[in-house]
N, C-alpha and C positions, 0 to 999 in steps of 0.2 A: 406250178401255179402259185406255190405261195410264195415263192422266191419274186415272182414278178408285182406280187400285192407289195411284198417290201421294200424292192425299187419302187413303186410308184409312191409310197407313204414315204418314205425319204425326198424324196421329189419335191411332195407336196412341203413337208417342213422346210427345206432350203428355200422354198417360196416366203412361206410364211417369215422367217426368216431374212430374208431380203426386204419384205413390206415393211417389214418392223423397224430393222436399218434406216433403211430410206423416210418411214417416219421422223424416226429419231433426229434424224440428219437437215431431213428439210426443217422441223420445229426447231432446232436448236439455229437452221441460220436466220429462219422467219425472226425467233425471240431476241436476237443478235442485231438484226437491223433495226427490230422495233423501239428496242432498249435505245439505241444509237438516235433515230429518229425523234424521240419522242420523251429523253430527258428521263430516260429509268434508269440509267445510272446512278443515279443517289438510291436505287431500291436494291440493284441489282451489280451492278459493275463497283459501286463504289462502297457498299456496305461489308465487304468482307463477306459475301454470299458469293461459291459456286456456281458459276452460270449453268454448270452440268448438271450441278444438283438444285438447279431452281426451276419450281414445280411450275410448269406453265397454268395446266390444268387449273390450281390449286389459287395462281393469281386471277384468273380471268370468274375462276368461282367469290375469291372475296372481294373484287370489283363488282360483282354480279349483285351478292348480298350487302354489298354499301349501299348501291340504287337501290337496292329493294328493301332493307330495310330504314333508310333514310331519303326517300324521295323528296321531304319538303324542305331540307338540304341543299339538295338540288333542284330543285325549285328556284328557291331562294339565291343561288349564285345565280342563276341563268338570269331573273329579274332585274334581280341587283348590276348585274353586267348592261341590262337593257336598259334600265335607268340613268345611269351612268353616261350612255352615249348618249342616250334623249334628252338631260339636260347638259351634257355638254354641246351637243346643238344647238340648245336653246339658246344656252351662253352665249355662243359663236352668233346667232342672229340677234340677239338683244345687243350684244356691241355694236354691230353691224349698223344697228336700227340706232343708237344713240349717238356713234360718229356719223351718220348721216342727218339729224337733229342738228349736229352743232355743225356743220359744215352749211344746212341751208336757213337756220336761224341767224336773225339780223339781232344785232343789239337796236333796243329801242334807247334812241337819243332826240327826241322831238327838241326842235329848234322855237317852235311857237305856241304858245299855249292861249286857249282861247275860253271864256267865261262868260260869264251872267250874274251880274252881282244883285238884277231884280230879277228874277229868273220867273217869277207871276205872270210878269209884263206881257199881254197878249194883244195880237188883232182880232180881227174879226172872226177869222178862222184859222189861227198857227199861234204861237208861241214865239216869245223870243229867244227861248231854250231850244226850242225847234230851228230857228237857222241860226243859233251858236253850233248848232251839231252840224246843220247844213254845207256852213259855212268850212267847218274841220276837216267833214267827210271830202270836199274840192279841195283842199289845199294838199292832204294828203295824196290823193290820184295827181295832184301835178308835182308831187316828189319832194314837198315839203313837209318833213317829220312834225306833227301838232298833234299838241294831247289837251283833248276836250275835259271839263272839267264837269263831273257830274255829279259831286256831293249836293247835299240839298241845304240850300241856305235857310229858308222857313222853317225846315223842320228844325236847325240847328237854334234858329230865334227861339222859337215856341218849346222847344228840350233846356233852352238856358232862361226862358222869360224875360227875352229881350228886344229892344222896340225895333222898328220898323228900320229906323234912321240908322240904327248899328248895322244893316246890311253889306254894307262896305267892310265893317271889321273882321265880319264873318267870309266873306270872301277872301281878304289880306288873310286871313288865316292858311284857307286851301290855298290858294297860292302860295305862300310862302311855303308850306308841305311840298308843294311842287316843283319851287326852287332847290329843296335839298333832294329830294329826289330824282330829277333830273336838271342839274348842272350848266344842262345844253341849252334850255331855254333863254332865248333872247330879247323875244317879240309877246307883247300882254296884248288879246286884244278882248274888250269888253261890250259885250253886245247889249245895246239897250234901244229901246222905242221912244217916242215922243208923245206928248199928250195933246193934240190941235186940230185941229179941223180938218177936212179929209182934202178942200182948197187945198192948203198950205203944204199940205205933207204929201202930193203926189205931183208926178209929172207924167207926161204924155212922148213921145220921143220916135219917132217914126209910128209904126202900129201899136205898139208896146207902153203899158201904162207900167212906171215906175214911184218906187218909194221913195222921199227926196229923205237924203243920208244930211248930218251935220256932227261934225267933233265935237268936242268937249274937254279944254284941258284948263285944268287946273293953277291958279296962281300961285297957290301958298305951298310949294314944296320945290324940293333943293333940283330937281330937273326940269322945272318950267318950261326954262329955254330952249332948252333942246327938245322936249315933247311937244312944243309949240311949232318949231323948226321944223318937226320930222312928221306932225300932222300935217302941215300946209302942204309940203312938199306929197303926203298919199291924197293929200285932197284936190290937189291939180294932177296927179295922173288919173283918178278917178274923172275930172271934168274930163278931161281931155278924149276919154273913151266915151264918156254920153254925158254934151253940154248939159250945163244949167241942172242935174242932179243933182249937185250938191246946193246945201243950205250955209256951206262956209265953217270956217272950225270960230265958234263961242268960246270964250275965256270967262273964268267961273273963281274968283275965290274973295275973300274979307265974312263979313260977320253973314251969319244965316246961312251958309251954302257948304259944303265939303271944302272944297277946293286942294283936296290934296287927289282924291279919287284911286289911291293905289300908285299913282304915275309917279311916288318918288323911289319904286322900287324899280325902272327903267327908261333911259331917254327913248325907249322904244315903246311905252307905254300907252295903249290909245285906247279909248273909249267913243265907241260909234254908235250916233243914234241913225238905227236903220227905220224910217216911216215913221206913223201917230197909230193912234189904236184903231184908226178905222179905216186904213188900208189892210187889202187881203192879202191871203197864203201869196197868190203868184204875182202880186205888183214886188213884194216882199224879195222871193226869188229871184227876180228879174233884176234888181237892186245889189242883190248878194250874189249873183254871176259877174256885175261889174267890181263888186269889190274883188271879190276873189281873185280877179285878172288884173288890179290896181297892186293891188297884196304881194304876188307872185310875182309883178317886175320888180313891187318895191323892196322887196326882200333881195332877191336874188341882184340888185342895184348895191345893196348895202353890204352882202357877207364879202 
């Protein structure tokens, strides 16, 4: 009987025995590939440490108590790792978004600049400030680049306490701002009203009551000729689209009058009176539909 207790208690330790092996055996190939996988060679393979004698146990304990006693450590890299990609994202779309800005942004080069040197000057019910913007907002939709000018000339008089009659200088001023500023403009055109009787200043033209338009250009300045030239020449394609609206281009200069009007800063220089103060908002319109289409061949005639 006792002989058979001590084979079996031998038995069992060659078990035990075998477990322990086969422990040892599988950890040390587990810790072998892990090391291999995962860059523990500088802990383990490369530091003059035993891999036989390195405590698996032992690292997985002081991996254990780094986390635990430094979690906002760890925290902190996991964060910092997420930040990281979230603004380099960002990056990656804020490029994206700004090479797309400059790919569908036009440079502004306006070829026409259009003004109001009495910018007061009103009808019945509009302004003449009202279709100078009018008049910009149509040239623009038919493709030609114009930059409406909208500093205020009163306030500039009444900010320098200066009369009425200086209105002119005070526009030569924004204009000439707007010659260094864009380069590209070629064409001035200067929107004003008439002061006469509502007879004189309208026409009638199939259903359509119309503002009667007239020029104005100046004698005493070094381009005369040629803004006399190049007024005539918009004031017969304007006839030509709706007779008898125009009132004919006036020549204006000697003692008591301007007579330079801006127009020696180009032979392209014009000054239109569109209607009297007592035609309304839509004879006005109707007026500045035919300029607009007078404008746009005589521009696109000339570049």
């Amino acid at each position: 009987m006792k002989k058979f207790k001590s084979k079996k208690i031998k038995k069992r330790k060659r078990i035990h025995r075998l477990i322990v092996v086969f422990f040892f055996v599988f950890s040390y190939a587990f810790m072998a590939s892990y090391a291999s996988k995962n860059r523990l060679s500088k802990n383990v393979l490369d530091s003059k440490v035993n891999i036989i004698n390195f405590s698996f146990i032992r690292f997985l304990s002081d991996r254990a108590n780094s986390v635990i006693n430094k979690p906002v450590s760890l925290l902190n890299s996991n964060v910092k790792n997420a930040s990281y990609t979230s603004e380099k994202k960002a990056n990656v779309n804020v490029k994206k978004e700004n090479v797309a800005k400059i790919e569908t942004t036009k440079e502004f080069k306006p070829l026409i600049y259009v003004y109001s040197t009495h910018q007061g000057e009103s009808y019945t019910d509009y302004t003449v400030l009202d279709a100078a913007s009018y008049l910009t907002d149509k040239l623009n939709a038919n493709g030609l680049d114009t930059f409406f000018e909208e500093q205020s000339v009163s306030t500039f008089l009444q900010a320098n306490n200066m009369k009425y009659y200086k209105s002119y200088d005070v526009s030569r001023k924004y204009l000439d701002e707007a010659k260094v500023k864009y380069p590209s403009i070629s064409y001035f055109f200067d929107i004003h009203r008439d002061a006469i009787s509502k007879e004189k200043s309208t026409i009638t033209l199939g259903k359509k009551s119309y503002a009667k338009i007239m020029f104005i250009v100046g004698t005493d300045n070094k381009s005369y000729q040629s803004n006399l030239d190049n007024a005539k020449n918009l004031n017969d394609i304007i006839n030509e689209k709706a007779p008898g609206i125009t009132r004919g281009v006036m020549q204006k200069g000697g003692r008591g009058v301007n007579g330079i009007y801006n127009q020696d800063t180009s032979p392209n220089s014009f000054l239109i009176e569109v209607g009297g103060n007592n035609n309304s908002k839509q004879e006005v319109i109707n007026s500045m539909e035919v300029i607009i289409q007078s404008i746009t061949e005589y521009v696109r005639g000339t570049i």
